[in-house]
PDB file of N, CA, C and O in Angstrom:
ATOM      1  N   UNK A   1     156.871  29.403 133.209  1.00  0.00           N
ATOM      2  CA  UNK A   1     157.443  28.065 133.060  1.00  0.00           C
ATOM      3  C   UNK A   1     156.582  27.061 133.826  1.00  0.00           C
ATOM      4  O   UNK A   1     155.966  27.423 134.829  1.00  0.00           O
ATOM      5  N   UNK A   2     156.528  25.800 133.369  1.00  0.00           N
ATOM      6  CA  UNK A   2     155.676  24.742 133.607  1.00  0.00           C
ATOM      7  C   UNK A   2     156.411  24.403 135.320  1.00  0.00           C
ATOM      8  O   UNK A   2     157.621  24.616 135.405  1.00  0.00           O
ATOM      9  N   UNK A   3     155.878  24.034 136.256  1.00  0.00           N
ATOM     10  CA  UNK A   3     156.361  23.097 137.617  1.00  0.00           C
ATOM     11  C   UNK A   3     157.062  21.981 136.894  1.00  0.00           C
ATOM     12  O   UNK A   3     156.675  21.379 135.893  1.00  0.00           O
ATOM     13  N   UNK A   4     157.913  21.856 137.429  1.00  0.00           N
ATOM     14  CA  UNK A   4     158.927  20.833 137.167  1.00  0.00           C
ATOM     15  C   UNK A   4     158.026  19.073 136.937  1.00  0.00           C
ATOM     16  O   UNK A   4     157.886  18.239 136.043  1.00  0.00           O
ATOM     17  N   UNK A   5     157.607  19.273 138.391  1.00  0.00           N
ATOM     18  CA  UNK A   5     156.287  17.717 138.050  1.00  0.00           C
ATOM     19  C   UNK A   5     155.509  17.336 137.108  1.00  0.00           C
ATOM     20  O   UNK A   5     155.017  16.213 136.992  1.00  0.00           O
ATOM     21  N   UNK A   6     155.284  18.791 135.985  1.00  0.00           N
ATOM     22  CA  UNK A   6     154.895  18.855 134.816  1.00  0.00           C
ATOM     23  C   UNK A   6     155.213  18.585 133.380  1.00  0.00           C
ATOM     24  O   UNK A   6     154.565  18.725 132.343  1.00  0.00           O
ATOM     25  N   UNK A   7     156.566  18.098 133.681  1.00  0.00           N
ATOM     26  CA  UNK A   7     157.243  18.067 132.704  1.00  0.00           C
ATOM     27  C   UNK A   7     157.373  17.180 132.144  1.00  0.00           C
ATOM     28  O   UNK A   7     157.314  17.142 130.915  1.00  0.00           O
ATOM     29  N   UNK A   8     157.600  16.156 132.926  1.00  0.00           N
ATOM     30  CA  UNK A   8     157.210  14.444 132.494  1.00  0.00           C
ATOM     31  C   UNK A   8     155.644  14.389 131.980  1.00  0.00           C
ATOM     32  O   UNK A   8     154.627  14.970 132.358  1.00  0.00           O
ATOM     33  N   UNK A   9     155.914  13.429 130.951  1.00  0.00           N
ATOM     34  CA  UNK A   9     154.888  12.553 130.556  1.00  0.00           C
ATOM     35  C   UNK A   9     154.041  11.550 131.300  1.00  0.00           C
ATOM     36  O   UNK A   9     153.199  10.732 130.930  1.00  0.00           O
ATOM     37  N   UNK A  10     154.512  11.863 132.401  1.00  0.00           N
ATOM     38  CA  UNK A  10     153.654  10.523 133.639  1.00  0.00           C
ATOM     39  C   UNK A  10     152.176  10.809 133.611  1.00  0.00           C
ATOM     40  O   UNK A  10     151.300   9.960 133.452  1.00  0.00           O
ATOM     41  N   UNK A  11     151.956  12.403 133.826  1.00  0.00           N
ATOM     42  CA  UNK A  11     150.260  13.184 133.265  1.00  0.00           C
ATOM     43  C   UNK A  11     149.900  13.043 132.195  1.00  0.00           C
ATOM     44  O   UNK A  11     150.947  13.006 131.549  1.00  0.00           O
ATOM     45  N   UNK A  12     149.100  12.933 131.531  1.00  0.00           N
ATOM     46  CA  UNK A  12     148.540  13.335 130.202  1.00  0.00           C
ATOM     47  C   UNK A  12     148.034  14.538 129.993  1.00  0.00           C
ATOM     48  O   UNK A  12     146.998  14.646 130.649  1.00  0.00           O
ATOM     49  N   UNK A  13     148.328  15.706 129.254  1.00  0.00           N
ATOM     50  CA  UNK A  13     147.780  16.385 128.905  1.00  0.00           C
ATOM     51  C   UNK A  13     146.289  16.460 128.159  1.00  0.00           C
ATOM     52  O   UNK A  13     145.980  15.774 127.184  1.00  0.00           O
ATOM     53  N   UNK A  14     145.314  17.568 128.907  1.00  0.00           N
ATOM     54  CA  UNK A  14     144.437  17.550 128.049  1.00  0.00           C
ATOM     55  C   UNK A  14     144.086  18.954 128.346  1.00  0.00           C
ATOM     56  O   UNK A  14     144.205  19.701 129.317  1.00  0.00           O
ATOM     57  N   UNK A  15     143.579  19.038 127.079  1.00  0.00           N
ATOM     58  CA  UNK A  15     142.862  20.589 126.611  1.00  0.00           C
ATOM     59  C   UNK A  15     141.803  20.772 127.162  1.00  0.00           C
ATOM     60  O   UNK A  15     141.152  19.769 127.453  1.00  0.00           O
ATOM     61  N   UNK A  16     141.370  21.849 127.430  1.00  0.00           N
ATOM     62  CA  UNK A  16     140.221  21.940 128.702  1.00  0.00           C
ATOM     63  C   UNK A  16     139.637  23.486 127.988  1.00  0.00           C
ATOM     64  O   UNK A  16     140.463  24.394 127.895  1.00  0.00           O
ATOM     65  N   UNK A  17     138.324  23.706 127.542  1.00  0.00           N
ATOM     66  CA  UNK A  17     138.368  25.256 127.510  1.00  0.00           C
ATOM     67  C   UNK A  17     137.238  25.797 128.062  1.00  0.00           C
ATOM     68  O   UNK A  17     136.057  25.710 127.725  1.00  0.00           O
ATOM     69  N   UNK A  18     138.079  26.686 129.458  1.00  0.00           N
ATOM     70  CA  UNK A  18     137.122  27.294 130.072  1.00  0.00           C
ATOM     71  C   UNK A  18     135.936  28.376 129.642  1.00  0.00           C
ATOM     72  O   UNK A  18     135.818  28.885 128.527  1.00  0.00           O
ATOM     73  N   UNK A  19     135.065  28.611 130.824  1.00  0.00           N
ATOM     74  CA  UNK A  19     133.617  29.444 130.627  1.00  0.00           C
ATOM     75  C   UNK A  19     134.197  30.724 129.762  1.00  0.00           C
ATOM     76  O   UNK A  19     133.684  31.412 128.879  1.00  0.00           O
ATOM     77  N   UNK A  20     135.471  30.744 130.392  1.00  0.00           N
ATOM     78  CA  UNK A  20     136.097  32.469 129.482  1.00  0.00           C
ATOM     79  C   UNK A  20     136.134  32.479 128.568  1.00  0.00           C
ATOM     80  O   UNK A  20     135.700  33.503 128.040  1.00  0.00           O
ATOM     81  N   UNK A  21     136.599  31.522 127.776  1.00  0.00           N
ATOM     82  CA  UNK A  21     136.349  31.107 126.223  1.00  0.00           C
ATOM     83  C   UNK A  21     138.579  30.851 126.359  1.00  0.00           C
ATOM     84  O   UNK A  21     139.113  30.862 125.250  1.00  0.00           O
ATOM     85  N   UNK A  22     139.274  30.719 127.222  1.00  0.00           N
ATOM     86  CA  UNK A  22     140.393  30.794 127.353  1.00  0.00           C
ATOM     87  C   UNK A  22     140.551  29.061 126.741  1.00  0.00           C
ATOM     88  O   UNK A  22     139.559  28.407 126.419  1.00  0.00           O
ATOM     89  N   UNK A  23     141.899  28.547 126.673  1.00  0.00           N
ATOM     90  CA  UNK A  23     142.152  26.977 126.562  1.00  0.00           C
ATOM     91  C   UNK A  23     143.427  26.888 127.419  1.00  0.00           C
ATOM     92  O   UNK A  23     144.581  27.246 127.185  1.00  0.00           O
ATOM     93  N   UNK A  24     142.848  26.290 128.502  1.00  0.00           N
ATOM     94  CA  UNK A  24     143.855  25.922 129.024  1.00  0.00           C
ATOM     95  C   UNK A  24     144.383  24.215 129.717  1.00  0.00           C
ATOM     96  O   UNK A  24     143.575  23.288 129.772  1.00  0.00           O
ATOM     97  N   UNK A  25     145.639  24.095 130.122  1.00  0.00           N
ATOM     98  CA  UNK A  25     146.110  22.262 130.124  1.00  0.00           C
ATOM     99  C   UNK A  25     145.664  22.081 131.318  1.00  0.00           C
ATOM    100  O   UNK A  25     146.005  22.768 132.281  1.00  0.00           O
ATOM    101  N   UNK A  26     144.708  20.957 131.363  1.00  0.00           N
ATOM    102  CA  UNK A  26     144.391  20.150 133.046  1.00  0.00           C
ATOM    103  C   UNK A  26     145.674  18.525 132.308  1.00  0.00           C
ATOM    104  O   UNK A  26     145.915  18.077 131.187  1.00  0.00           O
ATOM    105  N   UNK A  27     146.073  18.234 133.543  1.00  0.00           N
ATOM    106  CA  UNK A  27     146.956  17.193 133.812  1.00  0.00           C
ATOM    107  C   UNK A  27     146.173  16.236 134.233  1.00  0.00           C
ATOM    108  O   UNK A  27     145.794  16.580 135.352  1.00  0.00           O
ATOM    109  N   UNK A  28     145.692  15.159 133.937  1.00  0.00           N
ATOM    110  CA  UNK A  28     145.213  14.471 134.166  1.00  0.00           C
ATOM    111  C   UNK A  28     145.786  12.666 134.263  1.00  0.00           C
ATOM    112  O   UNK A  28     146.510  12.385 133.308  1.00  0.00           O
ATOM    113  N   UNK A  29     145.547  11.487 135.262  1.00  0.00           N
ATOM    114  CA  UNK A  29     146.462  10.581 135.217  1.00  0.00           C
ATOM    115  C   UNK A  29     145.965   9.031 133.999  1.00  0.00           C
ATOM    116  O   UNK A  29     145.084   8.194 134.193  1.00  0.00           O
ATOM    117  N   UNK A  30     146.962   9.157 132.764  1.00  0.00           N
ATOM    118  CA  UNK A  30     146.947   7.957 132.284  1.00  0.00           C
ATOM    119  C   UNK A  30     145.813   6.624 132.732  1.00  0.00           C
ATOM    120  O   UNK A  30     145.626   6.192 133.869  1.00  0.00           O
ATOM    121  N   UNK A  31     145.284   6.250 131.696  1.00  0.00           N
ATOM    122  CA  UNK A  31     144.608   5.214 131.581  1.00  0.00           C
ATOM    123  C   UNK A  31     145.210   4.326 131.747  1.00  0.00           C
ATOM    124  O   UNK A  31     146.164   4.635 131.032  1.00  0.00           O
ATOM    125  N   UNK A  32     145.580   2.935 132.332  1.00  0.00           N
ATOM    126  CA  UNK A  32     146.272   1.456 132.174  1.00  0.00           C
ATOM    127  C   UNK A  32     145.914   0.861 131.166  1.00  0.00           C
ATOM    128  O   UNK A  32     144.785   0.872 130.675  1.00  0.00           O
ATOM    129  N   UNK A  33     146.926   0.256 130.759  1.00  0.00           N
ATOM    130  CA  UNK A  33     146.277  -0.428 129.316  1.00  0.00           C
ATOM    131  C   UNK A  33     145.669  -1.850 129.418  1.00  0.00           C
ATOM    132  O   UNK A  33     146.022  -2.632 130.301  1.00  0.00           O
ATOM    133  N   UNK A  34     144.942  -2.089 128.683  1.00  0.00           N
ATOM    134  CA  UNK A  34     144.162  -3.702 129.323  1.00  0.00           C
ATOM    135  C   UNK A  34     144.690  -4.598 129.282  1.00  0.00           C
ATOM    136  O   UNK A  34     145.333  -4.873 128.269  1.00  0.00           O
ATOM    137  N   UNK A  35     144.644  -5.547 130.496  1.00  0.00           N
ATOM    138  CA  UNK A  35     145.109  -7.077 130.442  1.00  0.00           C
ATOM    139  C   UNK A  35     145.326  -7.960 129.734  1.00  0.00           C
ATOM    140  O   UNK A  35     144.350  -8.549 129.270  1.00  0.00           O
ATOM    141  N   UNK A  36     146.833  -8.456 129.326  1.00  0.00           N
ATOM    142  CA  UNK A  36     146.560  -9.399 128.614  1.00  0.00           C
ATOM    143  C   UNK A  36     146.997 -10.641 129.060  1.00  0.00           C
ATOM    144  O   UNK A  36     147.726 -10.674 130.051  1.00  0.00           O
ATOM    145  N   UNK A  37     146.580 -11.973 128.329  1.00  0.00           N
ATOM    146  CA  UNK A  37     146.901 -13.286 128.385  1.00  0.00           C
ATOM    147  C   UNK A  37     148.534 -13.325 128.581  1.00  0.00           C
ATOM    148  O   UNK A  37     149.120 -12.770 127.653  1.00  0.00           O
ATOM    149  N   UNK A  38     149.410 -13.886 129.633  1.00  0.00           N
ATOM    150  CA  UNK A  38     150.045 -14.232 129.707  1.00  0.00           C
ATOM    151  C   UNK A  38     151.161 -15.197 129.074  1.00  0.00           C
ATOM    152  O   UNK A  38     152.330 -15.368 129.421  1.00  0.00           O
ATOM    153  N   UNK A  39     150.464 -15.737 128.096  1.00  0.00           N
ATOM    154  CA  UNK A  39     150.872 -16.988 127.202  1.00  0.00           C
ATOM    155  C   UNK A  39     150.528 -16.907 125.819  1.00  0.00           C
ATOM    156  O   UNK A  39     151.299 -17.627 125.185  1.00  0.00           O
ATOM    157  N   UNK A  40     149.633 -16.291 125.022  1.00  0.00           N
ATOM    158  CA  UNK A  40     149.461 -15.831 123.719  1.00  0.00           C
ATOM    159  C   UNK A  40     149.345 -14.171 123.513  1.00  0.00           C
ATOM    160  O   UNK A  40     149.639 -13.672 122.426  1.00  0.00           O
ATOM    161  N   UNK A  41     148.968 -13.489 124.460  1.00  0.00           N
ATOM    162  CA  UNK A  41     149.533 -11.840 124.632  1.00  0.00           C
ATOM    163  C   UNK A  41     147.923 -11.127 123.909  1.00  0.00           C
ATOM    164  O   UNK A  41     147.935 -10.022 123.367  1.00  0.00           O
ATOM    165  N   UNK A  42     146.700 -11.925 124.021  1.00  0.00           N
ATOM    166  CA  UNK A  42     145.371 -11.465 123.505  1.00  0.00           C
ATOM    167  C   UNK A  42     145.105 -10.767 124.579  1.00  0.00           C
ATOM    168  O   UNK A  42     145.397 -11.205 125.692  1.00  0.00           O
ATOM    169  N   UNK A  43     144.439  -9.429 124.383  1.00  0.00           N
ATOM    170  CA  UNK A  43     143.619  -8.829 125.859  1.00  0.00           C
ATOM    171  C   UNK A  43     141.949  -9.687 125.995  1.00  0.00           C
ATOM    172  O   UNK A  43     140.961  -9.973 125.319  1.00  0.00           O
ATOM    173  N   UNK A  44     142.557  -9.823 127.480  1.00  0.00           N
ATOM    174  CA  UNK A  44     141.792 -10.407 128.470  1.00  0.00           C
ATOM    175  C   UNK A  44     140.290  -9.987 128.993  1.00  0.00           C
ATOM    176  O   UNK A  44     140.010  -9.113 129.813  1.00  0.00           O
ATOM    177  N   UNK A  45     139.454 -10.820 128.317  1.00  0.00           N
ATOM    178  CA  UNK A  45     137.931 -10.221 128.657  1.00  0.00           C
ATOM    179  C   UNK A  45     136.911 -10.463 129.890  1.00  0.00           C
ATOM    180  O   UNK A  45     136.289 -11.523 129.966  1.00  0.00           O
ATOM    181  N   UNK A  46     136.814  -9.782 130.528  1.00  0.00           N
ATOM    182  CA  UNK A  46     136.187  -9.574 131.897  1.00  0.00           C
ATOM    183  C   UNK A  46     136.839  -9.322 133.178  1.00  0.00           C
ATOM    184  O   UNK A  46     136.515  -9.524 134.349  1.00  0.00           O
ATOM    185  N   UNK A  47     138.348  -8.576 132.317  1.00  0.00           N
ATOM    186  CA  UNK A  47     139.108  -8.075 133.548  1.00  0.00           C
ATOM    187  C   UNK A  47     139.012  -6.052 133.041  1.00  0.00           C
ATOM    188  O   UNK A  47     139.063  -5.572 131.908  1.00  0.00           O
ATOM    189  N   UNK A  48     138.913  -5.551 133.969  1.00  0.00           N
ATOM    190  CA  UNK A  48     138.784  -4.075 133.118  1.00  0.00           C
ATOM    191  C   UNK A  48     139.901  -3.615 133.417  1.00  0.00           C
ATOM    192  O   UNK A  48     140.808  -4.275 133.923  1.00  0.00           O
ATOM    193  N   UNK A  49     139.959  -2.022 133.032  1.00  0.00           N
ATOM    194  CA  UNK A  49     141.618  -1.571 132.488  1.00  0.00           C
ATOM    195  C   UNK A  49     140.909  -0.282 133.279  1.00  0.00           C
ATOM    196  O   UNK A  49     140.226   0.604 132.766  1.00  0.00           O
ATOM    197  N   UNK A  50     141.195  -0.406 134.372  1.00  0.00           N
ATOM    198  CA  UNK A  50     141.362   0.639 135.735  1.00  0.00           C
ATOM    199  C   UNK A  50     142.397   1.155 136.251  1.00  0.00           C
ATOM    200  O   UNK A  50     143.441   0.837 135.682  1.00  0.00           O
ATOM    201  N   UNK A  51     142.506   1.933 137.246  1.00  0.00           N
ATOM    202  CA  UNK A  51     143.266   2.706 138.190  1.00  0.00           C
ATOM    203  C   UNK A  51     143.649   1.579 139.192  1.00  0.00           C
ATOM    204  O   UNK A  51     142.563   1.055 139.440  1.00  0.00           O
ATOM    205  N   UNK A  52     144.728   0.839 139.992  1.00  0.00           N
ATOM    206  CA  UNK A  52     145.123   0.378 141.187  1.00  0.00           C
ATOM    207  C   UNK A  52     143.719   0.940 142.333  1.00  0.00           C
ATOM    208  O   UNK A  52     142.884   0.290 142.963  1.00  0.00           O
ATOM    209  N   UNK A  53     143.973   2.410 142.208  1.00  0.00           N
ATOM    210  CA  UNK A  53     143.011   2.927 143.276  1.00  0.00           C
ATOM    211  C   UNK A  53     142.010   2.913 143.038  1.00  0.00           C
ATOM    212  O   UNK A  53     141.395   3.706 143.750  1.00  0.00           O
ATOM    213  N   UNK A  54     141.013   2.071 141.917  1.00  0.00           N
ATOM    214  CA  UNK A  54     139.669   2.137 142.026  1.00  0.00           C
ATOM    215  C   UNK A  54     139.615   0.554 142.251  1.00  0.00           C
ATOM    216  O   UNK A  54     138.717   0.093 142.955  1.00  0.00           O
ATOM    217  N   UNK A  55     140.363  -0.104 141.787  1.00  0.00           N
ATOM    218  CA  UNK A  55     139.718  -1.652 141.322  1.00  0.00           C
ATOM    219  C   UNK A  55     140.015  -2.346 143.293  1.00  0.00           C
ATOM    220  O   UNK A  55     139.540  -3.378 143.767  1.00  0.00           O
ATOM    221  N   UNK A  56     141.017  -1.218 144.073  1.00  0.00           N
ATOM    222  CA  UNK A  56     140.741  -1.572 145.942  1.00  0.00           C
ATOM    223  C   UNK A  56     139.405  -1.596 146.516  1.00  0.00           C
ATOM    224  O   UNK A  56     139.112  -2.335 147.456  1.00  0.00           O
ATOM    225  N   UNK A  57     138.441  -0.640 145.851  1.00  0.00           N
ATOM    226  CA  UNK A  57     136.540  -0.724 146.125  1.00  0.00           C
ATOM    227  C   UNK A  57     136.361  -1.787 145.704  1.00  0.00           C
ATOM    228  O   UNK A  57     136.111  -2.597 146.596  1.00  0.00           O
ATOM    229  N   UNK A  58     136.374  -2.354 144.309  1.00  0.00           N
ATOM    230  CA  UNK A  58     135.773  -3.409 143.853  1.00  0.00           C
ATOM    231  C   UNK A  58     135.418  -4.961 144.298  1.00  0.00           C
ATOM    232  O   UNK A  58     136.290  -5.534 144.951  1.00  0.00           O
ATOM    233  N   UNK A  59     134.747  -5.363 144.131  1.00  0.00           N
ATOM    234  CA  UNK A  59     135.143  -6.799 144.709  1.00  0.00           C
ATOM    235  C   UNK A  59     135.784  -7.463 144.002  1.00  0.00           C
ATOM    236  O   UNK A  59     136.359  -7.125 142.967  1.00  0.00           O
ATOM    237  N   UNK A  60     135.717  -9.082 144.801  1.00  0.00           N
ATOM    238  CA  UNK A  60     137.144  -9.717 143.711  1.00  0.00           C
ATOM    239  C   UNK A  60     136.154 -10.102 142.381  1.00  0.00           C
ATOM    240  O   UNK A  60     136.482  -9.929 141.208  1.00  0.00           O
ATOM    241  N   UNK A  61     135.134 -10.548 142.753  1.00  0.00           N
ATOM    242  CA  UNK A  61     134.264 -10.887 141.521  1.00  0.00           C
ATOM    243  C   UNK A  61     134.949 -10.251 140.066  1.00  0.00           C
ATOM    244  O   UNK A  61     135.739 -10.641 139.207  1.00  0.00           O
ATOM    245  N   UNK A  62     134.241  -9.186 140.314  1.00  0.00           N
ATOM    246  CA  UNK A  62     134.322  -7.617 139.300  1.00  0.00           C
ATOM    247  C   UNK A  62     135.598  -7.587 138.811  1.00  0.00           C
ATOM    248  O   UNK A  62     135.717  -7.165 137.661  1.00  0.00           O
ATOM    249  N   UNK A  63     136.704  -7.973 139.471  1.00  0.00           N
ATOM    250  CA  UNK A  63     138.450  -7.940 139.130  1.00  0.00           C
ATOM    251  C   UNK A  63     138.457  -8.550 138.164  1.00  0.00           C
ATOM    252  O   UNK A  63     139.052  -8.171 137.156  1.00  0.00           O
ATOM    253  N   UNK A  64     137.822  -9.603 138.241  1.00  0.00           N
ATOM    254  CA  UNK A  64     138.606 -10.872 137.084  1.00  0.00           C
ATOM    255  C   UNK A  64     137.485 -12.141 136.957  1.00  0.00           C
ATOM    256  O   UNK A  64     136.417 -12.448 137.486  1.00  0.00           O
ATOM    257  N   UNK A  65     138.380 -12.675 135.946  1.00  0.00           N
ATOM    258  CA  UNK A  65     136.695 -13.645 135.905  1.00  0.00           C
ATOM    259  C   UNK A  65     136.892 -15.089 136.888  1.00  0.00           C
ATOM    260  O   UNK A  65     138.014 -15.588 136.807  1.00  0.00           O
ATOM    261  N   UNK A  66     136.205 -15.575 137.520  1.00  0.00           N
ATOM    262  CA  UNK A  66     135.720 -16.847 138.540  1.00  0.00           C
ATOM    263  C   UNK A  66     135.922 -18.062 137.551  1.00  0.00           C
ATOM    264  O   UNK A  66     134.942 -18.589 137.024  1.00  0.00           O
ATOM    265  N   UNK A  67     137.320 -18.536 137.287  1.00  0.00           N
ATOM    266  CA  UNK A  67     137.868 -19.464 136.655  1.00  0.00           C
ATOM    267  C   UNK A  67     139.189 -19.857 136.804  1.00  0.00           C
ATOM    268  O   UNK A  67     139.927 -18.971 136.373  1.00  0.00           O
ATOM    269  N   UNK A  68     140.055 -21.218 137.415  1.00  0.00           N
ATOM    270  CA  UNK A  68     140.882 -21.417 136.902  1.00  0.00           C
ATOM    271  C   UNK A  68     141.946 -20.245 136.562  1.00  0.00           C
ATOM    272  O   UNK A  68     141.492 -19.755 135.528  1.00  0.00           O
ATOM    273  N   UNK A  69     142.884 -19.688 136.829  1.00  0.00           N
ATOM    274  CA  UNK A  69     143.398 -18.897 135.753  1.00  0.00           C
ATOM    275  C   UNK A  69     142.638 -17.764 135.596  1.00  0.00           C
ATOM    276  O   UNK A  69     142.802 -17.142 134.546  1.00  0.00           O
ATOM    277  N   UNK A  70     142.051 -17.458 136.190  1.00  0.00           N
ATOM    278  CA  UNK A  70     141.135 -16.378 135.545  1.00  0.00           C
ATOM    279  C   UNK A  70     141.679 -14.708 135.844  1.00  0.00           C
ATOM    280  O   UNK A  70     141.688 -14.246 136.984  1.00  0.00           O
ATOM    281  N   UNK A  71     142.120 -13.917 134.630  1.00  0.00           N
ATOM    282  CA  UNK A  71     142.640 -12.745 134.724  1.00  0.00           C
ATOM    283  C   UNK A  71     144.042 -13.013 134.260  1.00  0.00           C
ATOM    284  O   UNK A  71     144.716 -11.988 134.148  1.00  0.00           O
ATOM    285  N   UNK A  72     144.653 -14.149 133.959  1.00  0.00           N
ATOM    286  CA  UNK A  72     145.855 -14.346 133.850  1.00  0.00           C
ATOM    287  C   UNK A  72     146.042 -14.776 132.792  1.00  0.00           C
ATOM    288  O   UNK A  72     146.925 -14.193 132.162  1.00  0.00           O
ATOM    289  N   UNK A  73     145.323 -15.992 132.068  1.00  0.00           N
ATOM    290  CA  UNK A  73     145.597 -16.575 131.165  1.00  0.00           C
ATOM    291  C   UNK A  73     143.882 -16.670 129.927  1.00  0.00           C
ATOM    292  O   UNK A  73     142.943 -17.376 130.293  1.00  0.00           O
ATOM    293  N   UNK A  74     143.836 -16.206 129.148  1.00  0.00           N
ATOM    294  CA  UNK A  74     142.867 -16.371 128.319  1.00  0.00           C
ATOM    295  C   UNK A  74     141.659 -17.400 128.278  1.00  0.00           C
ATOM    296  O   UNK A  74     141.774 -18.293 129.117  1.00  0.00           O
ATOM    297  N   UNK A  75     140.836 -17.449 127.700  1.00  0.00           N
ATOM    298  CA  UNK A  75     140.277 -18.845 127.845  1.00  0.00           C
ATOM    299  C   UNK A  75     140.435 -20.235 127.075  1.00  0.00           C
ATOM    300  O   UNK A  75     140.125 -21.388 127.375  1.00  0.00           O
ATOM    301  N   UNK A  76     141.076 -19.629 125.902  1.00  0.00           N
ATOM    302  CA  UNK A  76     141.423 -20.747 125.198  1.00  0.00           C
ATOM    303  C   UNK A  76     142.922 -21.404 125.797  1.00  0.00           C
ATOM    304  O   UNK A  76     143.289 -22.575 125.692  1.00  0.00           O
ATOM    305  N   UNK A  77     143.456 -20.568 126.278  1.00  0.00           N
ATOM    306  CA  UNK A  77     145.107 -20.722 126.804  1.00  0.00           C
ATOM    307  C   UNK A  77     144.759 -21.467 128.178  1.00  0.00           C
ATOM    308  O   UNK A  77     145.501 -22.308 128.688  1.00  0.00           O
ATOM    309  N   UNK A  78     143.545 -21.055 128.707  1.00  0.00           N
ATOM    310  CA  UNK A  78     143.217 -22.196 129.901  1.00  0.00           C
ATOM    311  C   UNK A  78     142.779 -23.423 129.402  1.00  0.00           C
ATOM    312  O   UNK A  78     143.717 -24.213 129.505  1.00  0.00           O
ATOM    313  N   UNK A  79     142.085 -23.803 129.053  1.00  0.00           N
ATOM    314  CA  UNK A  79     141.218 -25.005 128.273  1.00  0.00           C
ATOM    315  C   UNK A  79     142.843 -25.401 127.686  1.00  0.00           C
ATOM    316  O   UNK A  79     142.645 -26.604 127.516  1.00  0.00           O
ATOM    317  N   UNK A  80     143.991 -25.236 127.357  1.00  0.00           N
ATOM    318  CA  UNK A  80     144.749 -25.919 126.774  1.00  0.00           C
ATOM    319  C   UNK A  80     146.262 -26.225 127.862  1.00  0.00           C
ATOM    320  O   UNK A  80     147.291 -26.857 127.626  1.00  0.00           O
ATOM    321  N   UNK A  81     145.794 -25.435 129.127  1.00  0.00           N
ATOM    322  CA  UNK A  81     146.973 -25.612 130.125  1.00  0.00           C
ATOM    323  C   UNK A  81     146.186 -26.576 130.696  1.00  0.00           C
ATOM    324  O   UNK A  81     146.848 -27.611 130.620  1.00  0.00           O
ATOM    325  N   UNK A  82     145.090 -26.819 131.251  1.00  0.00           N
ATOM    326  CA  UNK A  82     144.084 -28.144 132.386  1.00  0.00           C
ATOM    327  C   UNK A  82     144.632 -28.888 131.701  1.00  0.00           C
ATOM    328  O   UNK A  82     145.403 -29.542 132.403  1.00  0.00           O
ATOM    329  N   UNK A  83     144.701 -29.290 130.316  1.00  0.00           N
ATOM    330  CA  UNK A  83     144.167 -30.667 129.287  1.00  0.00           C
ATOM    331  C   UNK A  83     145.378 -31.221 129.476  1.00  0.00           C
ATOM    332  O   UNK A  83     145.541 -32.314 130.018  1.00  0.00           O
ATOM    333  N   UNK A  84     146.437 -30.374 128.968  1.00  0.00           N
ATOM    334  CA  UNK A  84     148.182 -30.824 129.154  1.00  0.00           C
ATOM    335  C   UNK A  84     148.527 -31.181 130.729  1.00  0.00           C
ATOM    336  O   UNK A  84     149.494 -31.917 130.928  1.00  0.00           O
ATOM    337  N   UNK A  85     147.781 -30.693 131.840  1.00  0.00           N
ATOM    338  CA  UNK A  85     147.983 -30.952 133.071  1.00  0.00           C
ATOM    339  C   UNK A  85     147.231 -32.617 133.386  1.00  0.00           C
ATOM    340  O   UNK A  85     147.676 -33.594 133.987  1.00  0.00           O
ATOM    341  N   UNK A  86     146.461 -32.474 132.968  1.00  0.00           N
ATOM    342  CA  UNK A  86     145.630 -33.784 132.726  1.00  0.00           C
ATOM    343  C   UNK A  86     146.082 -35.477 132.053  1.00  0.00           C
ATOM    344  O   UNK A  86     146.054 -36.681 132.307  1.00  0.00           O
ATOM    345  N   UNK A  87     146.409 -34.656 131.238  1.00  0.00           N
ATOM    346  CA  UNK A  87     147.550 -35.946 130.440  1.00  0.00           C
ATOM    347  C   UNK A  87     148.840 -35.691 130.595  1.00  0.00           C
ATOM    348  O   UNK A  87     149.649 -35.630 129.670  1.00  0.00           O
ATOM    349  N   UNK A  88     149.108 -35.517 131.889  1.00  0.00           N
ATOM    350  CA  UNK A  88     150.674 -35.598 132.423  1.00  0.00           C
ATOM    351  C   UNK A  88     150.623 -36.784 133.583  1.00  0.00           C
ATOM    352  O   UNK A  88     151.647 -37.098 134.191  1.00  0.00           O
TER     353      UNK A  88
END
């Protein structure tokens, strides 16, 4: 029988087949799915779709992009929140 911690879907299963010629399951942890725009729901380009625990090495640069809004809201969805802020 599988460990109980195994049982959930929180791991992903993947097929692995060893030197023996055997196939056996390594558990491995889920990908995050990529960022999206906050306000039209497009994924977000120049933010990557990492682990919490890798993107803590990174710098902030590398996180997200050096704009306004940047990582949060798209670029067209920015260019149209300044303009409305502007003519208020």
């Amino acid at each position: 029988m599988v460990e109980g911690k195994r049982r959930s879907r929180t791991l992903r299963r993947v097929h692995v087949r060893t030197p023996g010629g055997n196939t056996v399951i390594h558990y491995k942890a889920r990908k995050p799915s990529r960022p999206h725009c906050s306000s039209c729901g497009t994924v977000l380009h120049g933010s990557k779709a990492i682990l919490s625990r890798a993107l803590r090495s990174m710098p902030k640069t590398q996180k997200r992009p050096e704009r306004p809004y940047g990582g949060v809201l798209c670029s067209a969805c920015m260019r149209r929140t300044i303009i409305e802020q502007a003519r208020r």
